[in-house]
MOPAC internal coordinates of N, CA, C and O (Angstrom, degrees):
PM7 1SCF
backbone

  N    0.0000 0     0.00 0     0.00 0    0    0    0
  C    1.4473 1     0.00 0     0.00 0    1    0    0
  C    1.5271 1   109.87 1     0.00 0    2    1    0
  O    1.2310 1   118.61 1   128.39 1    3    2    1
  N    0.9848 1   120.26 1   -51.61 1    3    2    1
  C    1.8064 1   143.35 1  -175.41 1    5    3    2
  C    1.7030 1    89.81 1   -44.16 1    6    5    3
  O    1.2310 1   124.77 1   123.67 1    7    6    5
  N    1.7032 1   108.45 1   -56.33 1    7    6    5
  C    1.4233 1   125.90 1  -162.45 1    9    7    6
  C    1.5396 1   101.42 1   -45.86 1   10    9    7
  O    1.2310 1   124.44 1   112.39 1   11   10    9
  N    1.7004 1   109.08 1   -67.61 1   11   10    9
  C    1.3211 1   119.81 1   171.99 1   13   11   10
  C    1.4048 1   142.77 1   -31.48 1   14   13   11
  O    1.2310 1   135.46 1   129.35 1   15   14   13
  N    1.8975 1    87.69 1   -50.65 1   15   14   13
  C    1.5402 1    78.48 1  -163.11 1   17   15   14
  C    1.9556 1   102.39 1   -86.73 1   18   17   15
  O    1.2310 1   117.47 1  -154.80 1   19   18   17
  N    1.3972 1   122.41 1    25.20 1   19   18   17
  C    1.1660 1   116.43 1  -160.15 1   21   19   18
  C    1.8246 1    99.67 1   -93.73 1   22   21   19
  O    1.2310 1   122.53 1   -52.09 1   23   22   21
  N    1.3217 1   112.75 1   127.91 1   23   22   21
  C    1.8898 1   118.37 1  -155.64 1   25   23   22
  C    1.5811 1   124.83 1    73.14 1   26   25   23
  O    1.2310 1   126.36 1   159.85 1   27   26   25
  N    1.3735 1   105.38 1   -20.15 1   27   26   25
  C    1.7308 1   101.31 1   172.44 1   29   27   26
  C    1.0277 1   108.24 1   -61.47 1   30   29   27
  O    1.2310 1   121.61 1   -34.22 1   31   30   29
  N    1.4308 1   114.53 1   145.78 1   31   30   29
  C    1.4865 1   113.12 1   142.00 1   33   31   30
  C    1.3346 1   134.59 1   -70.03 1   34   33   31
  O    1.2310 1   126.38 1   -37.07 1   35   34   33
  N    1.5713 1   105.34 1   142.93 1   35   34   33
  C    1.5389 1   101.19 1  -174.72 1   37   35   34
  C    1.7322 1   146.73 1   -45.05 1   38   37   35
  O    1.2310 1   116.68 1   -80.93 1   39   38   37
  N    0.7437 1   123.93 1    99.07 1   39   38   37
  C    1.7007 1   123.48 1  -163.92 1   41   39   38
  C    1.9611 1   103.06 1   -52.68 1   42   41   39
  O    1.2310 1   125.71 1   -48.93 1   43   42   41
  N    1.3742 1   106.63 1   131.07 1   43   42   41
  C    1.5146 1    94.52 1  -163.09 1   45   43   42
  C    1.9396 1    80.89 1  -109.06 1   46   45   43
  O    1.2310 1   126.00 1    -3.00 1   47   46   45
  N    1.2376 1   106.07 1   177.00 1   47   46   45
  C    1.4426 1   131.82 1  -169.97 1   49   47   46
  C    1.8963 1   116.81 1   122.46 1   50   49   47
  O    1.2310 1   125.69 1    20.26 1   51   50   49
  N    1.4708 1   106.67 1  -159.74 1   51   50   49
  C    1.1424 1   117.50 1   175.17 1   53   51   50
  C    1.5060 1   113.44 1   -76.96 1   54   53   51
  O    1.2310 1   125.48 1   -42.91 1   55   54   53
  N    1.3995 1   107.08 1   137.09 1   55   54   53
  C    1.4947 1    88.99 1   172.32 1   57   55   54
  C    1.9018 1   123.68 1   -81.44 1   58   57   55
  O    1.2310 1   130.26 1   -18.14 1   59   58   57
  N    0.8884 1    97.83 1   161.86 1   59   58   57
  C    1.8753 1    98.78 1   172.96 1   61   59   58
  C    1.0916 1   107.61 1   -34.91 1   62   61   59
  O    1.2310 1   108.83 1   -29.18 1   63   62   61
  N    1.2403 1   138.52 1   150.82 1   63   62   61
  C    1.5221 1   156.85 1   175.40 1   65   63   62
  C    1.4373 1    96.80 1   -65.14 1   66   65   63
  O    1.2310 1   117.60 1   122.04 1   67   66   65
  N    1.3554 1   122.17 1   -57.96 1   67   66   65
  C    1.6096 1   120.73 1  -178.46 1   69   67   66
  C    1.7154 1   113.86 1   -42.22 1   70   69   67
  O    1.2310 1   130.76 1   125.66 1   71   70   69
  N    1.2987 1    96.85 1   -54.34 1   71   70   69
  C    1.6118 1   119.19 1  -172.38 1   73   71   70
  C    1.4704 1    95.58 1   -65.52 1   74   73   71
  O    1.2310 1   106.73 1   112.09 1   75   74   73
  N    1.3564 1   142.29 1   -67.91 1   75   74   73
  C    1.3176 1   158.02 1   150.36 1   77   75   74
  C    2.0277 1    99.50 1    -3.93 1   78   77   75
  O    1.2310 1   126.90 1   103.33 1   79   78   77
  N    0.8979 1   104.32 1   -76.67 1   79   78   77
  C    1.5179 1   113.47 1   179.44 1   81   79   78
  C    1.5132 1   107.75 1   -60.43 1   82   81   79
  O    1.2310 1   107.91 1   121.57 1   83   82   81
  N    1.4966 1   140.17 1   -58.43 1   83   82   81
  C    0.8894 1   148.44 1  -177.19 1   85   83   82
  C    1.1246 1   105.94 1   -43.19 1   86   85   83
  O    1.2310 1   123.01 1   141.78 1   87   86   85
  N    1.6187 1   111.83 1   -38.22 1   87   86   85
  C    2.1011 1   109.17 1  -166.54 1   89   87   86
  C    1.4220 1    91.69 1   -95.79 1   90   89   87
  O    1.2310 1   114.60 1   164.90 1   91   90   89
  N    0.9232 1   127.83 1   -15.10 1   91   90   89
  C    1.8281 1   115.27 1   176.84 1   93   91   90
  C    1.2184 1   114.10 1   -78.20 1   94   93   91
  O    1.2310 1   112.67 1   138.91 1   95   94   93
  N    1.9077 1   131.45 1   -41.09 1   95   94   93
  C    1.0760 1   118.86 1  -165.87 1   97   95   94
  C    1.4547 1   109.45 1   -91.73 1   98   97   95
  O    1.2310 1   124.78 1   179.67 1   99   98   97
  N    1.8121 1   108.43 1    -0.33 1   99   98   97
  C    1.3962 1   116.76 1   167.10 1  101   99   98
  C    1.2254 1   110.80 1   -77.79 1  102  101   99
  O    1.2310 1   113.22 1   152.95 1  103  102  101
  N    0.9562 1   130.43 1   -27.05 1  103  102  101
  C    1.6330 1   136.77 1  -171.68 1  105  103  102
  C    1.6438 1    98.31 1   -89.49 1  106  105  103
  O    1.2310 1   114.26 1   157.82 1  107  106  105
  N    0.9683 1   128.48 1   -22.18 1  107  106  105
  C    1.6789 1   129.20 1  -177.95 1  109  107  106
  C    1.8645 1    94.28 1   -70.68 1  110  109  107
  O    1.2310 1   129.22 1   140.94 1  111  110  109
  N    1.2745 1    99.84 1   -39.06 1  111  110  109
  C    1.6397 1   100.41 1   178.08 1  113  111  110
  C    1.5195 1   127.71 1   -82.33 1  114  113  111
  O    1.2310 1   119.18 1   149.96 1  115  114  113
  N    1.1816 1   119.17 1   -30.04 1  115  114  113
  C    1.1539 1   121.75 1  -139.50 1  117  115  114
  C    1.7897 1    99.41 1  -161.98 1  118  117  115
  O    1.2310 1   111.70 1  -113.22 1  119  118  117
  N    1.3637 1   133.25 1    66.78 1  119  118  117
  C    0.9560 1   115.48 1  -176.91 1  121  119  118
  C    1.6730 1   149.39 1   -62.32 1  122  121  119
  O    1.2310 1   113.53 1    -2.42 1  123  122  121
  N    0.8000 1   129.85 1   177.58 1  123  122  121
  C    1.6186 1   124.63 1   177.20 1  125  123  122
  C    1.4983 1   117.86 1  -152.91 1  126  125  123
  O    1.2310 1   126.44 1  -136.53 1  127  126  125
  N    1.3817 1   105.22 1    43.47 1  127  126  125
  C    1.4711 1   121.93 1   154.16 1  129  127  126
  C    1.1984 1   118.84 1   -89.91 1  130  129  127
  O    1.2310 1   124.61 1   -69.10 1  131  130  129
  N    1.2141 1   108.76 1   110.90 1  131  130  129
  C    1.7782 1   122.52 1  -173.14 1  133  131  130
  C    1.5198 1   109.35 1   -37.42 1  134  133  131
  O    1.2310 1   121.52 1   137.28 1  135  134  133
  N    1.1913 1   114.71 1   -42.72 1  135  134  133
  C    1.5544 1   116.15 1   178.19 1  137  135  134
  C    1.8861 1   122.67 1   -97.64 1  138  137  135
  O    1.2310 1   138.12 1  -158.14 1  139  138  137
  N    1.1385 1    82.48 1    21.86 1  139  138  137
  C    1.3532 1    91.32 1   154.58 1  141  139  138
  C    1.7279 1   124.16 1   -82.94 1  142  141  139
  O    1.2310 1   118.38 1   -48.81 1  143  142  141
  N    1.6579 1   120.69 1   131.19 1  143  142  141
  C    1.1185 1   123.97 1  -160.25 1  145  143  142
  C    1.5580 1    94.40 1  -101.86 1  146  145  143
  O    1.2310 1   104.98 1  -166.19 1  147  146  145
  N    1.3855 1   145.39 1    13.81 1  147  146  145
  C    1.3797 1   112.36 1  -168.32 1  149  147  146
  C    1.7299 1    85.22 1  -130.72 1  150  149  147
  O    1.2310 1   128.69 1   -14.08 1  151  150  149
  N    1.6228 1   100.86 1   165.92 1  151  150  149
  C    1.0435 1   136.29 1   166.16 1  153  151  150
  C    1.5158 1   112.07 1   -14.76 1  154  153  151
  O    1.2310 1   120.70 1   -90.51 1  155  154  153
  N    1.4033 1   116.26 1    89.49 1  155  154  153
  C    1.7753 1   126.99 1  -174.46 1  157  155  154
  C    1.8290 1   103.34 1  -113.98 1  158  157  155
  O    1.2310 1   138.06 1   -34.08 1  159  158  157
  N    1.4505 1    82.61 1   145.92 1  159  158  157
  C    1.4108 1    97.49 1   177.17 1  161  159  158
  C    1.6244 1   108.19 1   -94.26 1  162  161  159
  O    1.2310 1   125.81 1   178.38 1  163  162  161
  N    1.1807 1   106.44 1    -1.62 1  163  162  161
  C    1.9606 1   102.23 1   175.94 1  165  163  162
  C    1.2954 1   114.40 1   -99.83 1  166  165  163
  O    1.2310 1   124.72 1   -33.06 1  167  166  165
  N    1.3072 1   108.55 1   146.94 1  167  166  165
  C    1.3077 1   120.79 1   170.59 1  169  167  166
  C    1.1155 1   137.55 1   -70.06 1  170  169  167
  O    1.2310 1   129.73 1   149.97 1  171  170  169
  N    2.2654 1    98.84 1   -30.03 1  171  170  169
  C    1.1605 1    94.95 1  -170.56 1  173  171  170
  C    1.6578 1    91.25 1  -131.87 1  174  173  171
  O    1.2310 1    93.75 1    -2.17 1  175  174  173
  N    0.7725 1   162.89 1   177.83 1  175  174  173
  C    1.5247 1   148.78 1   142.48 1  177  175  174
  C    1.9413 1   127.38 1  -151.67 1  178  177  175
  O    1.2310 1   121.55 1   -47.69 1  179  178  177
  N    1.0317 1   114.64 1   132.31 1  179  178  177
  C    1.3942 1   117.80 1    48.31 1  181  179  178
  C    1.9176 1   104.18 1  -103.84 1  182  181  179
  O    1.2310 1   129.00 1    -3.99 1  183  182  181
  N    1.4997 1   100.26 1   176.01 1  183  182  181
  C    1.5125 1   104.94 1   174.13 1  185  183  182
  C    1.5002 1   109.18 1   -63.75 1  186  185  183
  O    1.2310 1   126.50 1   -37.86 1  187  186  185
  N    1.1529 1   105.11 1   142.14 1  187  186  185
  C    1.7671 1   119.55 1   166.24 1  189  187  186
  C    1.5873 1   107.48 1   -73.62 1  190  189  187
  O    1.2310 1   120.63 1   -63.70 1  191  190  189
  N    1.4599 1   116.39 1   116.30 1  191  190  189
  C    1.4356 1   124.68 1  -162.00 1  193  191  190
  C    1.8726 1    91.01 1  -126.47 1  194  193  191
  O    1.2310 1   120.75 1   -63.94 1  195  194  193
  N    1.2601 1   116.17 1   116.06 1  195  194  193
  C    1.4955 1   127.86 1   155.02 1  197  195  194
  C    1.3461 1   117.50 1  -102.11 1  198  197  195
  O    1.2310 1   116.95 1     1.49 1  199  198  197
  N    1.2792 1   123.41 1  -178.51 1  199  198  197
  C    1.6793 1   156.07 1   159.21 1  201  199  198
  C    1.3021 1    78.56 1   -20.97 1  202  201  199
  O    1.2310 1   125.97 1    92.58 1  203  202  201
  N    1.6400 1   106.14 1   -87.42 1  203  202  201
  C    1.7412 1   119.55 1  -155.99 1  205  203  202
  C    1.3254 1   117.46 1  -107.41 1  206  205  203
  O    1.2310 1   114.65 1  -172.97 1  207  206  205
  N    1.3753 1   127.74 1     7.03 1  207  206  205
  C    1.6437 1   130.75 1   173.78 1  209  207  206
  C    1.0893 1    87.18 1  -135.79 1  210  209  207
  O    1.2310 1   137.11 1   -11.22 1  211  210  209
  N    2.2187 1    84.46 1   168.78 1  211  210  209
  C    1.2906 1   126.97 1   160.86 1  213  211  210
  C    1.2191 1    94.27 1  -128.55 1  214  213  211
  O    1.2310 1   121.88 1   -54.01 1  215  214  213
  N    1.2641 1   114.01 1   125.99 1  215  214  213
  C    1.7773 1   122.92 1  -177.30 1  217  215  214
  C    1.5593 1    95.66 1  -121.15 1  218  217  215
  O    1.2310 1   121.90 1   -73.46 1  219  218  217
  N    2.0252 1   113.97 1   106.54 1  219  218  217
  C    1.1252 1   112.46 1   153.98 1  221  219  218
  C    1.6548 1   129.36 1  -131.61 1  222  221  219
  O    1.2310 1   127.49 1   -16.33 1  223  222  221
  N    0.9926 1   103.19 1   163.67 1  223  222  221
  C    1.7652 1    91.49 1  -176.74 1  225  223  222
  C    2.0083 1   107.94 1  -109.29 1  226  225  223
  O    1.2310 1   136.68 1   -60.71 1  227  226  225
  N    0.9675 1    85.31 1   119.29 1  227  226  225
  C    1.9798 1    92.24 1  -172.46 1  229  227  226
  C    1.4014 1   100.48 1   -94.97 1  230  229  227
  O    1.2310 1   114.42 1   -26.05 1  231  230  229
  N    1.3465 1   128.17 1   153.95 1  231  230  229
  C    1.4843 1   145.50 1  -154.22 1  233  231  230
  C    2.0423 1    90.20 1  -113.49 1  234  233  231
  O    1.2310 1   132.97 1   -37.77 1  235  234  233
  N    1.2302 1    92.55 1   142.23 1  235  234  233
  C    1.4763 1    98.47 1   146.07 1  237  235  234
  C    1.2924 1   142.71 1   -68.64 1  238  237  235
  O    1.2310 1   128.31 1   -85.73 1  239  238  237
  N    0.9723 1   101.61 1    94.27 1  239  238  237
  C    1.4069 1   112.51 1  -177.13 1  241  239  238
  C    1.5280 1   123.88 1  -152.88 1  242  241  239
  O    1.2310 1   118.04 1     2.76 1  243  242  241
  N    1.5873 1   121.35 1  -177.24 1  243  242  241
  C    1.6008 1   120.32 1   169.95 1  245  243  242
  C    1.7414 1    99.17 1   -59.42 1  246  245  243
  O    1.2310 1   123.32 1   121.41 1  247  246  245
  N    1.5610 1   111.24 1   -58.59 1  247  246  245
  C    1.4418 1   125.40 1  -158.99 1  249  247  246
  C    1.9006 1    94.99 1   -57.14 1  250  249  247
  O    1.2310 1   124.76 1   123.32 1  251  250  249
  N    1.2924 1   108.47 1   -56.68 1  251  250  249
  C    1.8084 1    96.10 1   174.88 1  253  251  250
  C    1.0637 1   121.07 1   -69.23 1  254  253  251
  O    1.2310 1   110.34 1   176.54 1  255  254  253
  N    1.2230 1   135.75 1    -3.46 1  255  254  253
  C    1.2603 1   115.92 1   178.84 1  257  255  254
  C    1.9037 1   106.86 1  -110.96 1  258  257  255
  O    1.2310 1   125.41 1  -162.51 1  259  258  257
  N    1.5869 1   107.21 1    17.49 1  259  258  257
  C    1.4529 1   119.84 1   150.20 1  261  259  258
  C    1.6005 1    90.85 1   -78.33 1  262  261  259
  O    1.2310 1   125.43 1    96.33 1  263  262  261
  N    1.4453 1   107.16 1   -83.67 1  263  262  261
  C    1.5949 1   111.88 1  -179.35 1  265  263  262
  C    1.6996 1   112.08 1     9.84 1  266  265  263
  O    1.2310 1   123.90 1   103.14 1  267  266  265
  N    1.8825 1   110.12 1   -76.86 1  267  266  265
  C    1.3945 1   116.26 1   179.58 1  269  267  266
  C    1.4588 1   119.35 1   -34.88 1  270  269  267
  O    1.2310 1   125.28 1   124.80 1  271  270  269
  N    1.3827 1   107.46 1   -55.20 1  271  270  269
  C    1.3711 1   150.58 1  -159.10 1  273  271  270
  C    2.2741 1    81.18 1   -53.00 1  274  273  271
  O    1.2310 1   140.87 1    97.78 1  275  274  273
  N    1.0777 1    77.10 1   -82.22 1  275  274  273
  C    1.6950 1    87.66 1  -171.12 1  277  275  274
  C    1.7957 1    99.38 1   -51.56 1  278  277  275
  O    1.2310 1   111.62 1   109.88 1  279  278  277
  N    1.5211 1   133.40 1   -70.12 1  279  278  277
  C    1.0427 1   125.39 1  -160.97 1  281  279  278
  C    1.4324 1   116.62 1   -40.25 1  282  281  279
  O    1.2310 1   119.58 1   134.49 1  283  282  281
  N    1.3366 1   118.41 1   -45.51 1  283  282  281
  C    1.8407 1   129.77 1   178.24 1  285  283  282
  C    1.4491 1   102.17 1   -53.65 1  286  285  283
  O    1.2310 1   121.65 1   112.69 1  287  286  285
  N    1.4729 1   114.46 1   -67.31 1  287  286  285
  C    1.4943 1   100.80 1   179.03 1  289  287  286
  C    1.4409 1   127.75 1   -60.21 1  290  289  287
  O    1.2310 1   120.46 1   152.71 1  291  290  289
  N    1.3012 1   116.72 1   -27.29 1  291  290  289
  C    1.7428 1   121.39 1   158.39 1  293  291  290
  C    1.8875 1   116.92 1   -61.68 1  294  293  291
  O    1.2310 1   133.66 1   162.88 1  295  294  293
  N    1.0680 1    91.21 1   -17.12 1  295  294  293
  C    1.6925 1    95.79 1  -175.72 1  297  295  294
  C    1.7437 1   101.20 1   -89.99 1  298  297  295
  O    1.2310 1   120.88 1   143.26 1  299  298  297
  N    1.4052 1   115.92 1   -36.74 1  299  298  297
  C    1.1020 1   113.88 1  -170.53 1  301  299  298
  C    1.4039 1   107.90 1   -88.13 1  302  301  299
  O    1.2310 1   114.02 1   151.75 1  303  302  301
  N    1.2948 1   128.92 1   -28.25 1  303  302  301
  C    1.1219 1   153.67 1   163.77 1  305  303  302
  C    1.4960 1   105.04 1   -28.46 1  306  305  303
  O    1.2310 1   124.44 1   101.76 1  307  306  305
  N    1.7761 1   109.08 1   -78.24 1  307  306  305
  C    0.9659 1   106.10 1  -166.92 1  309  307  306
  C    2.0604 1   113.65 1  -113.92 1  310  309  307
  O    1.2310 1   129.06 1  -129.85 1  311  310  309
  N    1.4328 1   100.15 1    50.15 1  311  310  309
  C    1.3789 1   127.30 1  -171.73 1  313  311  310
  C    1.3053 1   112.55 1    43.50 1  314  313  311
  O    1.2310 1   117.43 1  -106.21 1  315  314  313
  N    1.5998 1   122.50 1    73.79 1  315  314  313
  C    2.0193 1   127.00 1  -174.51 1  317  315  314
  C    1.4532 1    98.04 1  -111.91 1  318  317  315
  O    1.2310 1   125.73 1   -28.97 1  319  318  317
  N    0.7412 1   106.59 1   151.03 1  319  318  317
  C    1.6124 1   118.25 1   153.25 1  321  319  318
  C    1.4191 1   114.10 1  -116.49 1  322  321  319
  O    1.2310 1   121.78 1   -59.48 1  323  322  321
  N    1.5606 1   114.20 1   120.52 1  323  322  321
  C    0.9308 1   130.12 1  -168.79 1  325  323  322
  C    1.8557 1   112.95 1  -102.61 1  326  325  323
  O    1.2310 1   128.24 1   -51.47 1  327  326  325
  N    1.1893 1   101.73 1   128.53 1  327  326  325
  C    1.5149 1   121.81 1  -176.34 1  329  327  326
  C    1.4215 1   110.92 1   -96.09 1  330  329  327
  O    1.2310 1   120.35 1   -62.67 1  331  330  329
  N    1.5379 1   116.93 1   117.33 1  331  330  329
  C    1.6944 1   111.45 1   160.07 1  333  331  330
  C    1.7727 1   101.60 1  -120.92 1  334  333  331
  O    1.2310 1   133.49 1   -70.36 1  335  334  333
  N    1.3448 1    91.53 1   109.64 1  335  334  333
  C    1.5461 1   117.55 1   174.23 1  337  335  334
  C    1.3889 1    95.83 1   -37.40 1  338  337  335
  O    1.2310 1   119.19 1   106.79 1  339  338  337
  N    1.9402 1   119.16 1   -73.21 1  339  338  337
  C    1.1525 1   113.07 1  -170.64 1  341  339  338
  C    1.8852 1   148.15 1   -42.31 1  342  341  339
  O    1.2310 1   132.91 1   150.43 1  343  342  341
  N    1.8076 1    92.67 1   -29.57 1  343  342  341
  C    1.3115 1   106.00 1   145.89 1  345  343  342
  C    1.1108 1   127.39 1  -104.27 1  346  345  343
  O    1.2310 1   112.22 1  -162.26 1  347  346  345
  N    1.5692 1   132.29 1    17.74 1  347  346  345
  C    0.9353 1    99.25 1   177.67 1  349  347  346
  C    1.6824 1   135.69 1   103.30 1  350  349  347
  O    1.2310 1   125.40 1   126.74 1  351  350  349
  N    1.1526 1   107.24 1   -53.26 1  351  350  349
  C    1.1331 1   144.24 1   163.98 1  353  351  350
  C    1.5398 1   132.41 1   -64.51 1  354  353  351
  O    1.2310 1   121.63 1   -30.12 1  355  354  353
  N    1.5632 1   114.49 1   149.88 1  355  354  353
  C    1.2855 1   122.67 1  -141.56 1  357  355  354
  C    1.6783 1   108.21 1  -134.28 1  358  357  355
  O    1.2310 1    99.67 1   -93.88 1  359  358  357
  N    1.2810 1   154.31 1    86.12 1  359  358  357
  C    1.4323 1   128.18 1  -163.50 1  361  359  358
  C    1.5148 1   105.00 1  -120.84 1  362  361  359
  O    1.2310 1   120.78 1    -0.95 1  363  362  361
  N    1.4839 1   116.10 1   179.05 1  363  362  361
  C    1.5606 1   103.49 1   167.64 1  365  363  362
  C    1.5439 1    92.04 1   117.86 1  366  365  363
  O    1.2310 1   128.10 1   -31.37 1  367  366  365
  N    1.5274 1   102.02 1   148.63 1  367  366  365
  C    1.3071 1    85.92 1   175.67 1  369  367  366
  C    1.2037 1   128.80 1    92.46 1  370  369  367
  O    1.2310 1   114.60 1  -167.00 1  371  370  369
  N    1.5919 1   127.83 1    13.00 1  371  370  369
  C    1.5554 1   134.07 1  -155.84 1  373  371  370
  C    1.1622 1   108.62 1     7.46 1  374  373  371
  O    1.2310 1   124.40 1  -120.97 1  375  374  373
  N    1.5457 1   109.16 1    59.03 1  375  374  373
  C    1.6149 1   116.58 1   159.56 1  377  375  374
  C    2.2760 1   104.21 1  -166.48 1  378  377  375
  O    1.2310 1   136.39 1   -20.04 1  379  378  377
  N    1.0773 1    85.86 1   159.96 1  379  378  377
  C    1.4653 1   120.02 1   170.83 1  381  379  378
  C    1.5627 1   114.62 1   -87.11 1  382  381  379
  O    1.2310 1   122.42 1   -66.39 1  383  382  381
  N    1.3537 1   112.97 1   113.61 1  383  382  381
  C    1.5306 1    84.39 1   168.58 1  385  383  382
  C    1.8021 1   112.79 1  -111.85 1  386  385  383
  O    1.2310 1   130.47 1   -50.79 1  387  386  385
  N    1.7188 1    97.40 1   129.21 1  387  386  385
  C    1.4244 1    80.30 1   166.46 1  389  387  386
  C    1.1410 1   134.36 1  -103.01 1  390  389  387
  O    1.2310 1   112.45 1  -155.78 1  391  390  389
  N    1.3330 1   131.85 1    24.22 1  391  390  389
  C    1.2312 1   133.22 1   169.34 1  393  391  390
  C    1.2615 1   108.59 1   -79.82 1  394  393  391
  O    1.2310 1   110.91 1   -56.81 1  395  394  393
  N    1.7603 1   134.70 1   123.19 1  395  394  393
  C    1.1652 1   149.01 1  -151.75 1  397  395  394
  C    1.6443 1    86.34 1  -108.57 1  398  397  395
  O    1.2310 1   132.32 1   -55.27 1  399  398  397
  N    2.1182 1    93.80 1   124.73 1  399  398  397
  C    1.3279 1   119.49 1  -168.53 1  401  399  398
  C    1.6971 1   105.30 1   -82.98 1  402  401  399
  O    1.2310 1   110.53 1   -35.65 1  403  402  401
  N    1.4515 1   135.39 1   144.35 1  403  402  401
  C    1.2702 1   146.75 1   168.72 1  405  403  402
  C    1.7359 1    94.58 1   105.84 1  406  405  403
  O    1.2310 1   120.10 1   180.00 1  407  406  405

């Protein structure tokens, strides 16, 4: 998927119900209303929400690395596979992937 959507343009509509659910019960935790004043794990906000992703960038910190903490179990939760560009890397899915994406 990662492979694909890299130069497309964005596919507009509703997103997937999975993806749909996934960004709500993330947002129950962890918000991404720009004017929100407390302690956020995003970098940039609000989150970038498509069809089939949630593309966010989490900060180093105690508070992001709850962020992780929650996103995996929301991914597994509601069956995601989660992509970190920076490694590379692929999880989700009661599996590992090692085939290195791009």
């Amino acid at each position: 998927m990662a492979d694909r959507s890299v130069g497309r343009p964005r596919v507009e509509g509703d997103p997937d119900p999975r993806i749909a659910a996934f960004y709500e019960d993330l947002r129950a935790g962890f918000s991404d209303d720009p004017a929100y004043d407390g302690d956020s794990p995003w970098v940039t906000t609000p989150l970038v929400v498509g069809v089939d992703h949630v593309a966010m960038s989490i900060v180093h910190s105690p508070v992001g690395d709850d962020a992780v903490d929650v996103v995996l179990q929301l991914a597994e939760k509601h069956g995601l596979v989660v992509y970190d560009p920076q490694g590379d890397e692929a999880t989700g899915l009661d599996g590992d992937y090692a085939d290195a994406v791009g």
